[in-house]
Residue, then its C-alpha position, 0 to 999 in steps of 0.5 A: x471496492x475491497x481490493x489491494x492496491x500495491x506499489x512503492x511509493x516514488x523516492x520523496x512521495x508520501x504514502x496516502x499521495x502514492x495510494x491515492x495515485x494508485x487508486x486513481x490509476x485503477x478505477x480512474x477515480x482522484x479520491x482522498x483516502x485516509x491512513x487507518x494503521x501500519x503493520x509490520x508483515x514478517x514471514x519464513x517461506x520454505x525456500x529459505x527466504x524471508x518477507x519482512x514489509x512495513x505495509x500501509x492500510x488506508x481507506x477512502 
């Protein structure tokens, strides 16, 4: 599967606990996943606003 699964995890959740839930809701699956890295995504939109996440990539 080569898709982006996107969701806060809840207040107190871990985040491979969040992505594991996510993926499960999309495919129906309970799969482990594993933490690959982090990375920090900062960009200026043209409307004068800025994105700045701190996003998580994990793989099952």
């Amino acid at each position: 599967m080569d898709e982006c699964l996107l969701q806060s995890p809840a207040p107190g959740e871990e985040t491979a606990t969040a992505a594991r839930r996510r993926l499960g809701r999309r495919t129906g699956l309970d799969l482990e996943v594993n933490k690959v890295f982090d990375f920090v995504y900062r960009a200026e939109l043209v409307n004068g606003l800025t994105e700045h996440e701190l996003d998580h990539v994990f793989y099952r």
